[in-house]
Backbone as CSV, one residue per row, in Angstrom:
resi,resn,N_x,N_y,N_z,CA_x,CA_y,CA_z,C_x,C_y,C_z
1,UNK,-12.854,23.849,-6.268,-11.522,24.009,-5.717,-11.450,23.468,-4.284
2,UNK,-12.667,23.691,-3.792,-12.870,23.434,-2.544,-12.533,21.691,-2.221
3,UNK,-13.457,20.963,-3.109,-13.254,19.584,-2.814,-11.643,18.969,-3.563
4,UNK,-11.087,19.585,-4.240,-9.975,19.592,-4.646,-9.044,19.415,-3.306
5,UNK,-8.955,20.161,-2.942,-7.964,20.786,-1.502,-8.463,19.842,-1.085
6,UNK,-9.928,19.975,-0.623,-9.763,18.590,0.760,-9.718,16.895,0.309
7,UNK,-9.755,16.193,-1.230,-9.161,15.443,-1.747,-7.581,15.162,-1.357
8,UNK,-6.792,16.069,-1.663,-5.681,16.134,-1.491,-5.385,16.937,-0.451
9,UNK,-5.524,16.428,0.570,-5.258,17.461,1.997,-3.598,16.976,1.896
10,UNK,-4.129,15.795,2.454,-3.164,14.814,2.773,-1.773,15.124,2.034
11,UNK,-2.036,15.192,0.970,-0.429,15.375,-0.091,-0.082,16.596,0.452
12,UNK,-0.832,17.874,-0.032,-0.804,18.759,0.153,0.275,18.859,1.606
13,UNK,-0.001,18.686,2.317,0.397,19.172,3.731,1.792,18.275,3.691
14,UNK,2.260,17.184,2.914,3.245,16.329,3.047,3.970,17.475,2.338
15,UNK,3.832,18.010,1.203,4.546,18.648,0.092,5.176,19.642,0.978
16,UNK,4.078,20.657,1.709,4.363,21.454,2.885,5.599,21.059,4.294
17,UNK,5.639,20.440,4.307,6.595,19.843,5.394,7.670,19.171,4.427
18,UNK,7.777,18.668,3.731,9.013,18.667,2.640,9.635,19.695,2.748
19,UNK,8.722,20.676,1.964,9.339,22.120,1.248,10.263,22.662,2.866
20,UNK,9.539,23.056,3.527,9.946,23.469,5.371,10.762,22.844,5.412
21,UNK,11.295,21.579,5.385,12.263,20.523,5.686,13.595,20.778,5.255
22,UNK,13.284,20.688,4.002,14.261,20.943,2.788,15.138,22.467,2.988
23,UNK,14.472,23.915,3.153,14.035,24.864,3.567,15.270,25.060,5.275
24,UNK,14.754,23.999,5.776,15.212,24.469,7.576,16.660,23.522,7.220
25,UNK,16.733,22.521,6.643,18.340,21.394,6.641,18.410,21.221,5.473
26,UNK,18.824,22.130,4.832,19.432,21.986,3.270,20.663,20.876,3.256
27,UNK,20.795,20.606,4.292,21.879,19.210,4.074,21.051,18.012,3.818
28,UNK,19.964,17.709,4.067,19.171,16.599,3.879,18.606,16.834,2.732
29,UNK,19.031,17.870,1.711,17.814,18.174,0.480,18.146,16.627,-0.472
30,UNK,19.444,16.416,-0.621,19.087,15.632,-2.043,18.745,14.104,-1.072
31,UNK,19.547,13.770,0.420,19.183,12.505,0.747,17.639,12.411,0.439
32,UNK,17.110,13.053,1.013,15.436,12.949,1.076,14.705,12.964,-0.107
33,UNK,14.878,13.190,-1.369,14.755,13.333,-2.388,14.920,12.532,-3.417
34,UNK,16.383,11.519,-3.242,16.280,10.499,-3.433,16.114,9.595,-2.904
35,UNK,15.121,9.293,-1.747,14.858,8.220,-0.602,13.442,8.371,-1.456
36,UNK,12.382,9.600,-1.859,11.216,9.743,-2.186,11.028,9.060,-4.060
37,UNK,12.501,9.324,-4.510,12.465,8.726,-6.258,12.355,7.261,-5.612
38,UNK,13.353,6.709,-4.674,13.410,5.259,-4.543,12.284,4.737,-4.274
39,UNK,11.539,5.580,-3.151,10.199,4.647,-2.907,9.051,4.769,-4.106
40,UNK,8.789,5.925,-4.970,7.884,5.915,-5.954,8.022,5.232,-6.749
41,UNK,10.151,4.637,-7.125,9.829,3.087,-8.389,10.056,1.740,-7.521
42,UNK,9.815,2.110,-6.327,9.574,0.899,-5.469,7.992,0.522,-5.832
43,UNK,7.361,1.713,-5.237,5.869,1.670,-5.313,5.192,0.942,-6.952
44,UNK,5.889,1.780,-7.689,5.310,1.590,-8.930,5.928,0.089,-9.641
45,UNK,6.440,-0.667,-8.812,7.014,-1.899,-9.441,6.510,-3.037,-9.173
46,UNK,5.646,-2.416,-7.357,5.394,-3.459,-7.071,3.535,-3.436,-6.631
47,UNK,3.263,-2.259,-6.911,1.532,-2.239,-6.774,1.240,-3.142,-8.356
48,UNK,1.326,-2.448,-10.033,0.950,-3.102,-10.800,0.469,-4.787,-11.096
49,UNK,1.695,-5.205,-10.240,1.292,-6.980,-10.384,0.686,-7.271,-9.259
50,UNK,0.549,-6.431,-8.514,-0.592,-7.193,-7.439,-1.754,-6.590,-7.743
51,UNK,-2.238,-5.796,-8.451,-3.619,-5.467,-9.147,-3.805,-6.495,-10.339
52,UNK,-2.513,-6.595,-10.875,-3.094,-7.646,-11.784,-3.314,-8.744,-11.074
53,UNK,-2.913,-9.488,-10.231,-2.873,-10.661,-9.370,-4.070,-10.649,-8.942
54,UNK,-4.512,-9.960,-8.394,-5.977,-9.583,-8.085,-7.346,-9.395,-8.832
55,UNK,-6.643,-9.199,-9.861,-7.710,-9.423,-11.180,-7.990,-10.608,-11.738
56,UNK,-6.746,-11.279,-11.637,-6.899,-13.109,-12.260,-7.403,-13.152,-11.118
57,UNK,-7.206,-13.340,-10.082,-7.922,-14.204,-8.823,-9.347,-13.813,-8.752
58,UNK,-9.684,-12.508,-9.035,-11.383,-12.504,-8.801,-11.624,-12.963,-10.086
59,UNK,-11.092,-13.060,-11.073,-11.462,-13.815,-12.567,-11.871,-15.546,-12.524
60,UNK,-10.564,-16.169,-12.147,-10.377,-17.606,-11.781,-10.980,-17.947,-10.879
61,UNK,-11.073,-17.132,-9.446,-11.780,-18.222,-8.582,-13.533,-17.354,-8.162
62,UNK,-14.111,-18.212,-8.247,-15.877,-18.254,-8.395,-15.873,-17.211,-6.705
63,UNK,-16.458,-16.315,-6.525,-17.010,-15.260,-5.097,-17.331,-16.321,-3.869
64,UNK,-18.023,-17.093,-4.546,-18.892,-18.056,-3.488,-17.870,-19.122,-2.901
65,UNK,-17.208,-19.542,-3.519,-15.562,-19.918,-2.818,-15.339,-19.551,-1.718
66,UNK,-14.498,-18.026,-1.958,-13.801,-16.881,-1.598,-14.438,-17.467,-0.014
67,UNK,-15.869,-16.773,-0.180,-17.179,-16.606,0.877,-17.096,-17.585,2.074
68,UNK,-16.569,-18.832,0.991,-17.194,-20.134,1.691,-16.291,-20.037,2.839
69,UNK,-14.677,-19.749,2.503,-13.399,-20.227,3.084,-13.241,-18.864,3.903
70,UNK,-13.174,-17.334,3.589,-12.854,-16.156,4.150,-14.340,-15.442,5.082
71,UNK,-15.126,-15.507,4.274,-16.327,-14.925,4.843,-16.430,-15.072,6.336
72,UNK,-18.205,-14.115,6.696,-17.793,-14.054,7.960,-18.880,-15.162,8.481
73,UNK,-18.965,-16.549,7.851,-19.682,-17.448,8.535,-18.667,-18.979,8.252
74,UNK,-17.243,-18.287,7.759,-16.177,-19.377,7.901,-15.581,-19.903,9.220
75,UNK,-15.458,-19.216,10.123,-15.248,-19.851,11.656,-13.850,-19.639,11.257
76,UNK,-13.509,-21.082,12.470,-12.138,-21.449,12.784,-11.053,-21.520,11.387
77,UNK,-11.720,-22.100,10.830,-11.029,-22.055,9.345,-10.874,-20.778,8.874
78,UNK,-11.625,-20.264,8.348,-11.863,-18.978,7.544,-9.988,-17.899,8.399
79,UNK,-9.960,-17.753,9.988,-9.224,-17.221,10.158,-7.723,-18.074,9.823
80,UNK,-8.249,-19.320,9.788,-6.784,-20.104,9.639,-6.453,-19.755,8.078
81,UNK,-7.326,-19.640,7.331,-6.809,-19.432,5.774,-6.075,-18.356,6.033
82,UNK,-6.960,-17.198,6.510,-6.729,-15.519,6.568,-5.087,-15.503,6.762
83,UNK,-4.477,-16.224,8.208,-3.098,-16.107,8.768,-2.306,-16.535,7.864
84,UNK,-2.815,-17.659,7.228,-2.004,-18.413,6.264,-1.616,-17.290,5.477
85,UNK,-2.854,-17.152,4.724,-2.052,-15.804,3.515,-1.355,-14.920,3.956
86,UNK,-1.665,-14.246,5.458,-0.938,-13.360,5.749,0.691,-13.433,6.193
87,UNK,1.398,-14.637,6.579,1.672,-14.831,6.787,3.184,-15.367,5.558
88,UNK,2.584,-15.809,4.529,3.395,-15.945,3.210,3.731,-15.102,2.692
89,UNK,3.358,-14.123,3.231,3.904,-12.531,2.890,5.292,-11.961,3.221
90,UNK,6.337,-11.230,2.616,7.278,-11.103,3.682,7.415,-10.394,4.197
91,UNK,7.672,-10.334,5.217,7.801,-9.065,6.366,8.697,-8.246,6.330
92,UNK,9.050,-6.661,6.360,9.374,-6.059,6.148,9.887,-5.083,7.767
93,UNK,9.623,-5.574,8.694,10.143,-5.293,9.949,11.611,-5.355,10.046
94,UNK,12.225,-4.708,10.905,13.539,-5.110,10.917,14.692,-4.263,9.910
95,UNK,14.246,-4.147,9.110,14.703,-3.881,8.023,15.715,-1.887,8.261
C-alpha cells in the first residue's frame, strides 16, 4: 500500500486540491471539469501516434544512424539536427 501511495503521490494530491477547489468555488465545478475531459481526449488523441511514430522510427532507422547524427560525439551538427527537429514542432505558447 505503501509503494502504492508513493507511486501515485502526485495524482493523489492533484485529486486533493480538485476536490478542495471544487469544495471552496462551486462556481468553477463544471468549468474545471470540463477543461480536465478536454485535456484527457486531447491527451489521448495525440500521445497514441506519437508512440506509434516512434516505433516505426526505431524500426526503420538503424541506432547507429540515430548515434552518428544525435549522439554525444555529433558536435556542431548533432545540435543542428536536435534544433531542427525541435523546432518543426508547433509551439504552443501564446495560446
Amino acid at each position: 500500500m505503501k509503494a502504492f501511495i508513493k507511486r501515485y503521490s502526485g495524482f493523489i494530491v492533484a485529486a486533493i486540491i480538485l476536490a478542495a477547489f471544487i469544495l471552496i468555488l462551486p462556481g468553477y465545478r463544471e468549468k474545471s471539469l470540463l477543461l480536465i475531459i478536454f485535456q484527457t481526449k486531447t491527451m489521448l488523441l495525440v500521445i497514441p501516434p506519437i508512440f506509434i511514430l516512434l516505433g516505426l522510427f526505431d524500426v526503420w532507422v538503424p541506432r547507429e544512424k540515430m548515434m552518428r547524427f544525435m549522439g554525444p560525439s555529433s558536435g556542431v551538427s548533432g545540435n543542428h539536427h536536435h534544433n531542427k527537429c525541435n523546432n518543426a514542432l508547433p509551439s504552443t505558447e501564446g495560446d
